[in-house]
N, C-alpha and C positions, 0 to 999 in steps of 0.2 A: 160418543156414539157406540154402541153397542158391536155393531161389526168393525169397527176398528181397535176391538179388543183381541186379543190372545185369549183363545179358551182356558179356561182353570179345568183343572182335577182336583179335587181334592180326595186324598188318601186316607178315605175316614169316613163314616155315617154324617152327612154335609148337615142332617139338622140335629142334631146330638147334642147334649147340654154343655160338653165343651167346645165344638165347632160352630154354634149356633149364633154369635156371636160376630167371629170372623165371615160366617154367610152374609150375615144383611147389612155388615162390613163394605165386603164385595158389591151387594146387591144396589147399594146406596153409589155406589163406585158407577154402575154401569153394567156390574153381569148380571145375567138372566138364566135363571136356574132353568137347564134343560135346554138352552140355546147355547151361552158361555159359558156356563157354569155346570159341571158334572160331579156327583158323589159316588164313591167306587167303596162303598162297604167290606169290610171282612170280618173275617169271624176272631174275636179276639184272642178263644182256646186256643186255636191252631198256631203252629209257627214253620215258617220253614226249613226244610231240610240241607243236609250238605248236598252240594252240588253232584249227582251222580247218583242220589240215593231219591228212591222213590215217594213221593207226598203228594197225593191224590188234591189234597183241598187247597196246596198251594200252587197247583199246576192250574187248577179252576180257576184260582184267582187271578192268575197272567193272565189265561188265554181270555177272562171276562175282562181285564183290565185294556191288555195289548187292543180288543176289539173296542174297549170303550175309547180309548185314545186318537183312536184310527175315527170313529163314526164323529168324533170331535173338532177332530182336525178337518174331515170332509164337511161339517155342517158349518165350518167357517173358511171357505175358502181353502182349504189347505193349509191353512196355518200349522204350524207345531204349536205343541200345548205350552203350558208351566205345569209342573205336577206338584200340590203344594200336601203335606205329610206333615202330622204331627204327632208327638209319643211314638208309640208300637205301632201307629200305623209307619214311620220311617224304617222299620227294619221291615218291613212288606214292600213297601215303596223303594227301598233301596237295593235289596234283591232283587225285584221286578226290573229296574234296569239294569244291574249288574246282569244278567242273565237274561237281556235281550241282545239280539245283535247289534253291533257298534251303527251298522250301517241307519237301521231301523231306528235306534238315538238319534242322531244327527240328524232324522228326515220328520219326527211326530215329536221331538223331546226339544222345546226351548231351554227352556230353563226347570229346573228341581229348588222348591225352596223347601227345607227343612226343618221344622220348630221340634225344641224340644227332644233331642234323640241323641243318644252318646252311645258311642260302638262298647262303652264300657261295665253296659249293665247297673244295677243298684241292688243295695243290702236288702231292700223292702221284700223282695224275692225271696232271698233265703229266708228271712223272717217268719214267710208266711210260709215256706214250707217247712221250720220248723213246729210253727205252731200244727201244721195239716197238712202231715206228710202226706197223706193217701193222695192228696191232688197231685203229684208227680206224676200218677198213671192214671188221674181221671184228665188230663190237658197238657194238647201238644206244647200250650206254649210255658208250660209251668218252668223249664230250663232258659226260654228265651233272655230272660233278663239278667241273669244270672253276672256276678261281676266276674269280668274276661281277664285271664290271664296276662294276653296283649297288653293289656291297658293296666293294670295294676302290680303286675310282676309279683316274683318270690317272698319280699318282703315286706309289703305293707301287709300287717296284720287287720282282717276282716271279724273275724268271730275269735273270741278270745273266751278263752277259760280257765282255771286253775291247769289243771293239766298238762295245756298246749294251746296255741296259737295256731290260727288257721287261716292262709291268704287264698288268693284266687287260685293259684299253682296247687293249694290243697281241696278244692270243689270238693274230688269224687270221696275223699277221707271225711269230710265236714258233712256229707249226705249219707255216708253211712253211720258217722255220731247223732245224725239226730232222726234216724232211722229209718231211714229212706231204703226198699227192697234192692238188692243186688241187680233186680232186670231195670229200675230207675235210674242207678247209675251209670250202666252200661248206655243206655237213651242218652243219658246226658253227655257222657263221651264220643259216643257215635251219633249222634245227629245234632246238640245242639253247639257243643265246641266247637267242629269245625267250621260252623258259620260263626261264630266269633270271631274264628283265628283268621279267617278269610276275609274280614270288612276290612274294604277294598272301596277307593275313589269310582264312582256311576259313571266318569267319566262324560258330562253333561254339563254348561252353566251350571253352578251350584252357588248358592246362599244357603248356612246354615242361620240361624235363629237361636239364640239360646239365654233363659235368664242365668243371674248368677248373683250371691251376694246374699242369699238366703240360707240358714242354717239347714244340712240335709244330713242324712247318715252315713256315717263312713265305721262306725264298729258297733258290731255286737255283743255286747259282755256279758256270758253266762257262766259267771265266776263257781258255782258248784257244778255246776256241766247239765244240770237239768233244761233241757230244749224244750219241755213243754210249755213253761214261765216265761212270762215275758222278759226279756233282758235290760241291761241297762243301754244305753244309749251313746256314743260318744259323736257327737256334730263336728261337721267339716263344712265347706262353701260348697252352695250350688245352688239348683233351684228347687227344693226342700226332698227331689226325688233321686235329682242326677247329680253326683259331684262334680267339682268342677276338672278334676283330674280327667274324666271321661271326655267330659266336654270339649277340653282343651285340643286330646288325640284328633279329632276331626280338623285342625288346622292342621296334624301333621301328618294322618294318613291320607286325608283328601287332599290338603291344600299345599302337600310339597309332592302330589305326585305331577312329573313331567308330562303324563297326559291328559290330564285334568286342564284345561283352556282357560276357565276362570272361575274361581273361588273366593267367597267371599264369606267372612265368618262375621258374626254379630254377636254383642252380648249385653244383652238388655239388665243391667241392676237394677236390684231388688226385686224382680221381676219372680215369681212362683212358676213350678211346670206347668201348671192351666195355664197360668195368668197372661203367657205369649200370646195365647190365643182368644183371652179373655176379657184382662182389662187392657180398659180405654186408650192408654196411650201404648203399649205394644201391638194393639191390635193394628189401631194406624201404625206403626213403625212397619210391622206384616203387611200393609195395604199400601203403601208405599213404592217399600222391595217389590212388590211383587207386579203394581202400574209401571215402576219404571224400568221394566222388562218389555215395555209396550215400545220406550223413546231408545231402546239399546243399539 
């Protein structure tokens, strides 16, 4: 029945070609779009800011978010939600509760289930802005993806060239080789690192979601140093977008911190970054996790 469901959020445009899926998913389940079921849109340019620093379109997004939450919970009884998030909308969603009050979690927030989101960034990012630097100052979220030093440290080599080798620790040197203006790098140090360095456990029930076991990118090789060519490619494991190195961090940034209550990670093989929320047998694996937050 319908009111003996936990309302859903979902953190993403709810009928979108990759959500669209997972909706009638749900819908077949029992929720009812606009009674159990809520979609909390954002805007993909944008991304948010370090904590303390000002971001007009991500301040919007909470306060529409926190009140969608709240009008949710009231149109079911009071219930607390599930917030379910996937890709880029997880670094929205995951912000959003890190920077809610704890109190305010624990009274609208059941459970967070997460598909597809690694605090660790991917190559695809820098890819694309080397081929189109200028996007660095046409979109806030052009730095969000960017692979995290946290997560990758000094020595794995990311963009490689005759020259010199470039890891996550070398970002702001790797955006000025492929020539990204001085005020883009400075953005990328000041507003989008310290939200890197800062992915921190929601402190909320959590299920992360994650495929793995699909060839994804882990190096850029632009062996004569020209950034404008596409490079060569070297594959690593993941689900063809996040590695699995990223993926992993979220068992041990979320799931060993001591205030975190329960944690649960998943990793669906073979499974594609849509595909979590796509094909047929993840989708149910996602419809599942996410009923059996109903019998918890």
């Amino acid at each position: 029945m319908v009111e003996q469901l936990i309302p859903a959020l979902l953190s993403s445009m709810a009928r979108d070609l990759c959500m669209g899926r997972l909706v009638e998913a749900l819908e077949k389940a029992g929720y009812r779009d606009g009674e159990t079921l809520f979609g909390a849109p954002f805007d993909f340019r944008q991304a948010p800011a370090a904590p303390g620093q000002p971001c007009r379109a991500f301040s919007q997004f909470s306060r529409r978010l926190r009140a969608l939450v709240e009008h949710a919970s009231r149109k079911n009884g009071g219930k607390p939600v599930v917030v379910m998030s996937h890709s880029q909308g997880g670094y929205f969603a995951l912000e959003f509760l890190n920077r809610s009050p704890l109190p305010w979690r624990r009274r609208y927030v059941r459970h967070y289930v997460m598909a597809s989101t690694g605090p660790g960034g991917f190559l695809v990012s820098m890819q694309l802005l080397a081929a189109n630097p200028s996007a660095a100052l046409s979109s806030g979220s052009a730095f969000t993806a960017l692979p995290s030093p946290k997560v990758f440290g000094p020595d794995a080599p990311l963009v490689v060239t005759r020259a010199r080798n470039y890891t996550a620790q070398d970002i702001p040197e790797s955006l000025t080789a492929i020539g990204l203006p001085r005020l883009a790098v400075t953005l990328y140090k000041t507003r989008a690192l310290p939200v890197q360095l800062n992915f921190r456990a929601p402190v909320v029930p959590t299920t992360c979601i994650s495929g793995v076991g699909v060839p994804t990118m882990k190096e850029l090789v632009y062996w004569d140093g020209n950034f404008s060519k596409a490079p060569e490619v070297v594959y690593g494991d993941g689900d063809d977008l996040i590695l699995l190195e990223s993926t992993l961090v979220l068992d041990t940034v979320i799931g060993d911190d001591p205030r975190q209550e329960y944690y649960r990670s998943i990793k669906l093989a073979g499974t594609s970054h849509a595909g979590v929320v796509s094909d047929q047998a993840a989708v149910e694996r996602v419809i599942v996790e996410i009923l059996g937050v109903v019998h918890e």
